[in-house]
N, C-alpha and C positions, 0 to 999 in steps of 0.2 A: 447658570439657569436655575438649579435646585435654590440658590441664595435668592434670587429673586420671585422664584416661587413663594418660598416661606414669607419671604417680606409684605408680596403684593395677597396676604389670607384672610385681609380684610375687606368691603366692599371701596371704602373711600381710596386706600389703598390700589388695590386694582385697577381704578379709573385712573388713578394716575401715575400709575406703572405703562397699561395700555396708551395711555395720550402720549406718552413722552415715546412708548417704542414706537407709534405711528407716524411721529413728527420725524424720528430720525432715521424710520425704513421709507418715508415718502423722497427724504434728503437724498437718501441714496440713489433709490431707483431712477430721482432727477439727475444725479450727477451716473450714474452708468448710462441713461437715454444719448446721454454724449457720445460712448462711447461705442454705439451701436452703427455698425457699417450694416452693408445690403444685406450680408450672408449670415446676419447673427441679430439676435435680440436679448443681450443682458440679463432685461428687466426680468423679462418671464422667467430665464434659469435664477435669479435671485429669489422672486417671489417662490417659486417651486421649489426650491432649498429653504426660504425660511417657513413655510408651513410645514416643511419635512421636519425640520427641524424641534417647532414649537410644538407645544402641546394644545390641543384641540380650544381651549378657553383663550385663546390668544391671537385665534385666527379672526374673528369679528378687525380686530385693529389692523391687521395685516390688509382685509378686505379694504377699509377704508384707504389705507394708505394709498393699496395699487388704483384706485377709483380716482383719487386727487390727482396721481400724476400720470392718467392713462392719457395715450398722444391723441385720441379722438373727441371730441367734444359731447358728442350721444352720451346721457344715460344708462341707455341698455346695454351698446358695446364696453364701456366700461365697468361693468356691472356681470356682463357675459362671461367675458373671458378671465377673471377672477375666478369667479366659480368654476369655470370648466377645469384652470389648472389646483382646484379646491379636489374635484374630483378625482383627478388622475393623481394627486397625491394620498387620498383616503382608497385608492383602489392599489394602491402601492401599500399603503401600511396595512393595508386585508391580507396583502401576500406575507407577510412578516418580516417587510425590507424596514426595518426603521433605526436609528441612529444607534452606534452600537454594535450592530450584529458583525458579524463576518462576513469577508467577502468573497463570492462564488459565483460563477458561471450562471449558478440558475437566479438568483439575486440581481445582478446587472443586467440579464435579459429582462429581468420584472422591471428594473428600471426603464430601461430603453421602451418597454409596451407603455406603459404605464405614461411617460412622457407621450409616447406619440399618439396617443388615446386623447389626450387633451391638446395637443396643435394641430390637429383635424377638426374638431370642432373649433378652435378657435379661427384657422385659416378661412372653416366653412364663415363663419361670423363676418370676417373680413371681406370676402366676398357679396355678402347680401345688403353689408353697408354699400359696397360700391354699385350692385344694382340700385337702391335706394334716393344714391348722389341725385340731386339735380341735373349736374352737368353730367349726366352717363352717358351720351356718345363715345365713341370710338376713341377719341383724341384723347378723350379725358383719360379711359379708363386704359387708356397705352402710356400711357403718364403716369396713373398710377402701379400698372404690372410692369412697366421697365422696358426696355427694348428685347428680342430676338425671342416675340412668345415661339411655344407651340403652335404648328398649326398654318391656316394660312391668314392669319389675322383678323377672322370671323370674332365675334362678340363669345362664342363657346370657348374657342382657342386662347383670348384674353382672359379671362375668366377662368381658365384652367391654368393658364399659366400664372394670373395674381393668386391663386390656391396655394400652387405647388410652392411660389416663394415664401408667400407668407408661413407653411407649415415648415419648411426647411430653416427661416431662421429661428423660431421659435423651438425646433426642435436642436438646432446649435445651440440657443440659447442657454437649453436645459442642461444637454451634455456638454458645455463647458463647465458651469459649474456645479451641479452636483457630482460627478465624479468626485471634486475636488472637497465639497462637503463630506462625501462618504469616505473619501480615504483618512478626513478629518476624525472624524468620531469612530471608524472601524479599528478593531486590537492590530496592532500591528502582528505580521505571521511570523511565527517562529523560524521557517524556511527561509527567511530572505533578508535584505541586508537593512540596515535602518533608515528610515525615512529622509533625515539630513542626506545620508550619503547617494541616495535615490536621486533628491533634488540636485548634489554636488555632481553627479556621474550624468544626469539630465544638460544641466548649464555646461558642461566640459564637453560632451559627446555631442548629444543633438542640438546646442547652439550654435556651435560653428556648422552644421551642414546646414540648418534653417538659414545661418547669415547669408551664406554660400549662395543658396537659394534664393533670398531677395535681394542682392547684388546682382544674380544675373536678369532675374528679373527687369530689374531696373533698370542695368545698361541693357542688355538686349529685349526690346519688350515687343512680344510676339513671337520672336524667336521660333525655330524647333528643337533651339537645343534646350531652351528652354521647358519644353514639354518634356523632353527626355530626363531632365532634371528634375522636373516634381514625379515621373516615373519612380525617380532612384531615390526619392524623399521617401516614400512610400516602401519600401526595399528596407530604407535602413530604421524608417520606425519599425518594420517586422521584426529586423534583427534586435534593436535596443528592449523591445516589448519581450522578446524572449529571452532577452539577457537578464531584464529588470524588473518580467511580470508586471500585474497589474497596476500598479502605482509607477513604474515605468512608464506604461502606456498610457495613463491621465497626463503623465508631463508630458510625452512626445505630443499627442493628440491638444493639449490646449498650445505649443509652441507650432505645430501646425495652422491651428485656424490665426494664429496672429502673423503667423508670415505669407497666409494667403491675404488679409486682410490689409497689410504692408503693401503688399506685389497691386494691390489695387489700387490704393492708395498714393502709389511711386512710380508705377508705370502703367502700362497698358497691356492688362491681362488678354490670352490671347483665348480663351474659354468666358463666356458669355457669365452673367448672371447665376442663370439656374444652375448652369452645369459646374462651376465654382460652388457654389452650394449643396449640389448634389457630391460632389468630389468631397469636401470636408463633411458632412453629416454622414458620407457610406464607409470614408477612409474612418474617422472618429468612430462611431460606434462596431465597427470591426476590429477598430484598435481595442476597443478597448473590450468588448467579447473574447478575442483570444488573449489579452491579457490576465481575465480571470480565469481562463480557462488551462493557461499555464501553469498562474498558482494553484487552481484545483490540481492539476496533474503533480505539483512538486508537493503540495500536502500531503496527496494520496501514497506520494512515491517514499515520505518520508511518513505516514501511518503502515504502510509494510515496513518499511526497513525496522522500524519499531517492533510492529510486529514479529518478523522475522525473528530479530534480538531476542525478546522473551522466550520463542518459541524454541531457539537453540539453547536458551538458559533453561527452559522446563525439559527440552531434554538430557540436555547433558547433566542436569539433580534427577532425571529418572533412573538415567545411565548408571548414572555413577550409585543410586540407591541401588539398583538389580546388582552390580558389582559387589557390593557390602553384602548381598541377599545372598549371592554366589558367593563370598569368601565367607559369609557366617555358614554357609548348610556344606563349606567342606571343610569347615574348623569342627563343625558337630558331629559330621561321618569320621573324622578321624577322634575327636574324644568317643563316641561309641565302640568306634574298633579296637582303640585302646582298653577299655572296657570290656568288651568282649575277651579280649584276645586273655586281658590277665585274670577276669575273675573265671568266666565258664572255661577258659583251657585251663589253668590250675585246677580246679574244681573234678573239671573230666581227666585229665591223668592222674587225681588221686584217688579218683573213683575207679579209674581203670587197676591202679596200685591194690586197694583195697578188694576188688573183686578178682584178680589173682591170686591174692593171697587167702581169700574163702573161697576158691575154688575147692581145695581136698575136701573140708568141711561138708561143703554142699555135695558133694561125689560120697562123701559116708553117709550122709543124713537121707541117700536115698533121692534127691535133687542132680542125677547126670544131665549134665551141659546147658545147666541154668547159668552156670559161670558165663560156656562161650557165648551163650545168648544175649547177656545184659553185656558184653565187652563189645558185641555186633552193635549193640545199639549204641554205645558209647563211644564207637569208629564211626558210624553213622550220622550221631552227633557232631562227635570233630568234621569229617566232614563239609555236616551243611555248616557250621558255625566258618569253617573255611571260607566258604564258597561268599556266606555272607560279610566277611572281613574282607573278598577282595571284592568286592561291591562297593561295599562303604570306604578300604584304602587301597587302591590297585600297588599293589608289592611290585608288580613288574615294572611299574613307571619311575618308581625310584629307583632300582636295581639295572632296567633296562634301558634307561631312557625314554623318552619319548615313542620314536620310530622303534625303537627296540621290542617296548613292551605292544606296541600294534601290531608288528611282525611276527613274533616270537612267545608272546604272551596270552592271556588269555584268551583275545580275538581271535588269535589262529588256533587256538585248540575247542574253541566255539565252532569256529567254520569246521576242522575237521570233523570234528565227533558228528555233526549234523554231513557229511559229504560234499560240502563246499568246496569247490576248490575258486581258492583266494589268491589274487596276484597282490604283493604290496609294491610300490615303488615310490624312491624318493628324489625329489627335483629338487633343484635349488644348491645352497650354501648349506651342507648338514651342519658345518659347523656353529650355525645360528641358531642350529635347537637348542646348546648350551645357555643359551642368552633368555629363554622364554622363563618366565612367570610360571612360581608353583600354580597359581590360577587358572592361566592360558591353557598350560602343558595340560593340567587334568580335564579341564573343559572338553579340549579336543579329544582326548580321549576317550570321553565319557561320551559323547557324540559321535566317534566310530565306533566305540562298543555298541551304543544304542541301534548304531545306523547297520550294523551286521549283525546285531540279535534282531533287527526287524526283518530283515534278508531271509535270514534261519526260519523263522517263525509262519512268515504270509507269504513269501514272495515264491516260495518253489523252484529255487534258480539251481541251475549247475557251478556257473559261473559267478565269480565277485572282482571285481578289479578295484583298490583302494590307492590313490597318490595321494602322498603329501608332497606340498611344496612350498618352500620359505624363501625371501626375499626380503632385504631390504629396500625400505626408498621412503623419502622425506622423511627422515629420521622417524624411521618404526618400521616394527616387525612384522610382514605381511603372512599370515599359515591359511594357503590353501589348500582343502579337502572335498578332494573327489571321489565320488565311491560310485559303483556302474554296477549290474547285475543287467542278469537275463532270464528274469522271473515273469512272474505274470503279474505284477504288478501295473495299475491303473491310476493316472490323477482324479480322475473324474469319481474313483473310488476308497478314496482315502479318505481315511477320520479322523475326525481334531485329535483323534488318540495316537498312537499306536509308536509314540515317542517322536512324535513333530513335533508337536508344539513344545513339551521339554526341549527339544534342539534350537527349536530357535528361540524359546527364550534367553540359553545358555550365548547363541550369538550375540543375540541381542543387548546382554547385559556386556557382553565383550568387544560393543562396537563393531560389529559387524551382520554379515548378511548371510540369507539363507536362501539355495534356489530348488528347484526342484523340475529337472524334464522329465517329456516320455521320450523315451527308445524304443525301438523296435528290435529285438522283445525289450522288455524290463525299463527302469527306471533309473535317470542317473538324478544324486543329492551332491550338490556344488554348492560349499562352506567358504565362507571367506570370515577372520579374525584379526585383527590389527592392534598390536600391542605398541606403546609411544613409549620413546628411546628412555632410560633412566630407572625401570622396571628391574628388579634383583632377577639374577637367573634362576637357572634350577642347577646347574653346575655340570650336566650330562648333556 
């Protein structure tokens, strides 16, 4: 098309680019008029695909062509009904259905209006030719609407019923073949399998049941098994449309209309006219609505699963950054501790060295017990400098273990000095603490320390109960952490501070979860952490 574009960008050119596509889209639409049975019109689904098709400067030739080989002698009718499918195609490319795009539920419904916008008026057309006729009596006009109208055979009842046919095959027309146009020019979708093997799974699947079906057809004609048979025609286009989505469904749906079109042809259909028309134009365009409507559903199914994908890929690179955030700030608490520990404790025991030994000094110079004063302050020092080394490296988690240093360590002598009384217990396999992660092991730690310096602080409790519990299962290390009090603690009164949200980020960088109920009294915090199998232990 673009090659002939370019070629035809002169005027002489043009004219006789135009003259020659007129000569040989008239050719055709003469040889398709052949092929037009009662329930379909070719010509119109070609002419309505090739103005789909062409670009606007090229439809003048198109006009002419359908005008040369219109079946009616009239000017006007010829002339009409061009235009009308002019329109329903330029109200189709307003919606943004035009060769190219994608295919979609709401797309193919614009098709199908868009079509039947313009075989309403065309049908209408057809009708007011036939009031018009000469011969318009009854006889005529039952000649030309077919046998078994609507109705009781009244001139309205005729007349409704040459309507409904003529829009019915005019509207098969259309949905035979642009389907076939769109799946032409439409990308093919990444979900589904390639077009050859569509058409291969089409000729092996629903060929033989269409055969199936104009065989009996043929030998039994009228039949009711017969009817029972286009039921279950109808069955298994459902099923292959959902096997093989919308491109599916344009092959079931045009191997339909030619085997009802066969069944007519070869024997003696036991459904009248209209209702054979009505049967393929409701079966077809339902075929082929849920056909896109499949592939909308497997696109969408496969833009989550995408989704999804990224989403678990940006967590597990957040996860795993909080992880690196959590082993860098306890790489850093322990180079500080070490630091501490060697510069200001050397420092303060030489200081304490030194201020013993000017003790006499200061006791002659008239200074008694400036000595024991600065040595208070120098125990006072050590001390806090203590207090702050086991902050920044808990000594009892490597000395004690785990559960040790919770039980035995400085948590318990937090709860006592405040009059807590603390129950610890431990569930599980203890001998899987050996197994945890220096990471894990202080984490949790740091999170029952946090979560019973909160206890001490706001919560007024008597009472503390703390379980750990460890478990294996799907290769990794399960540490659950329950802690209970019977304070006056409130959800409804809690603040992003008071060492939550520290906790659950520490879970959160650890793969796991953080919960929090009310009791009645007090508050329980239920910890879950999960460590994957292949982690160094801590060796306790």
């Amino acid at each position: 098309m673009e090659t002939v574009q370019a070629w035809a960008s002169t005027r002489p050119r043009y004219l006789l680019a135009g003259s020659v596509g007129a000569v040989l889209l008239a050719i055709v639409l003469r040889a398709v008029a052949a092929l037009d049975f009662y329930h379909w019109e070719l010509g119109t689904g070609l002419l309505f695909v090739t103005l789909w098709c062409f670009p606007l400067r090229w439809w003048p030739w198109a006009l002419v062509a359908a005008m040369l080989t219109h079946p009616h002698d009239g000017v006007v009718l010829a002339l009409v009904e061009p235009l009308l499918v002019m329109g329903g195609v330029l109200l189709l490319q307003s919606w943004g259905v035009r060769p190219g795009v994608q295919v979609s539920l709401r797309r193919i419904g614009h098709v199908h209006l868009a079509a039947l916008l313009a075989v309403v008026g065309m049908a209408l057309a057809e009708v007011l030719l036939a009031l018009r006729t000469p011969a318009s009596g009854l006889e005529a006009l039952l000649e030309i609407a077919g046998p078994a109208p609507f109705g009781n055979g009244s001139l309205a009842s005729l007349l409704g019923n040459l309507w409904l046919r003529h829009l019915l095959s005019d509207f098969i027309g259309i949905l035979m073949l642009m389907p076939l146009a769109y799946w032409a020019t439409a990308p093919s979708p990444r979900h589904s399998p390639p077009s050859v093997a569509v058409m291969l799974r089409s000729a092996g699947v629903m060929g033989p049941v269409v055969g199936a079906y104009v065989w009996l057809g043929a030998v039994f004609p009228g039949s009711e098994f017969a009817e029972l048979f286009r039921l279950l025609l109808v069955a298994a286009v459902v099923v292959f449309t959902l096997w093989q989505g919308w491109r599916g469904a344009v092959a079931a749906m045009c191997l339909i209309s030619v085997a009802v079109a066969l069944e007519e042809a070869l024997g003696d259909p036991r459904m009248g006219p209209i209702v054979t028309q009505t049967y393929v134009g409701v079966v077809g365009a339902l075929t082929l609505l849920f056909g896109a409507s499949v592939d909308d559903f497997r696109r969408q199914a496969a833009d989550l699963s995408r989704a999804r994908q990224q989403e678990h890929r940006l967590l597990d690179e957040i996860q795993d950054a909080a992880l690196r955030n959590l082993q860098l700030e306890e790489s850093e608490r322990q180079r500080l501790a070490r630091e501490l520990h060697d510069e200001f404790g050397q420092n303060l025991a030489a200081l304490q060295t030194h201020l013993k030994l000017a003790a006499p000094h200061l006791n002659s110079a008239g200074r008694p017990g400036m000595a024991d004063l600065l040595l208070e302050l120098t125990r006072a020092m050590q001390r806090n400098i203590s207090r702050v080394l086991s902050d920044l490296r808990p000594a009892g988690l490597e000395q004690l273990g785990l559960f040790g240093a919770v039980d035995r360590g400085s948590i318990r002598r937090l709860a006592q000095d405040a009059g807590l009384q603390m129950d610890v217990r431990l569930e599980g396999d203890a001998r899987l603490l050996s197994q945890l992660d220096v990471t894990h092991a202080t984490a949790i730690y740091r999170m029952a320390q946090e979560a019973v310096t909160n206890i001490v602080r706001h919560a007024q409790a008597r009472r503390c109960q703390l379980t750990l519990r460890i478990s294996r299962r799907r290769r990794a290390l399960w540490v659950f952490l329950d802690i209970r009090d019977d304070g006056l603690g409130r959800l409804n009164r809690l603040l992003p501070g008071n060492g939550i949200t520290g906790m659950r980020d520490r879970v959160l960088a650890l793969n796991g979860a953080l919960y929090l109920h009310q009791l009645s009294p007090g508050l329980r915090l239920h910890l879950m952490v999960r460590q994957e199998d292949g982690a160094r232990g801590t060796g306790r």
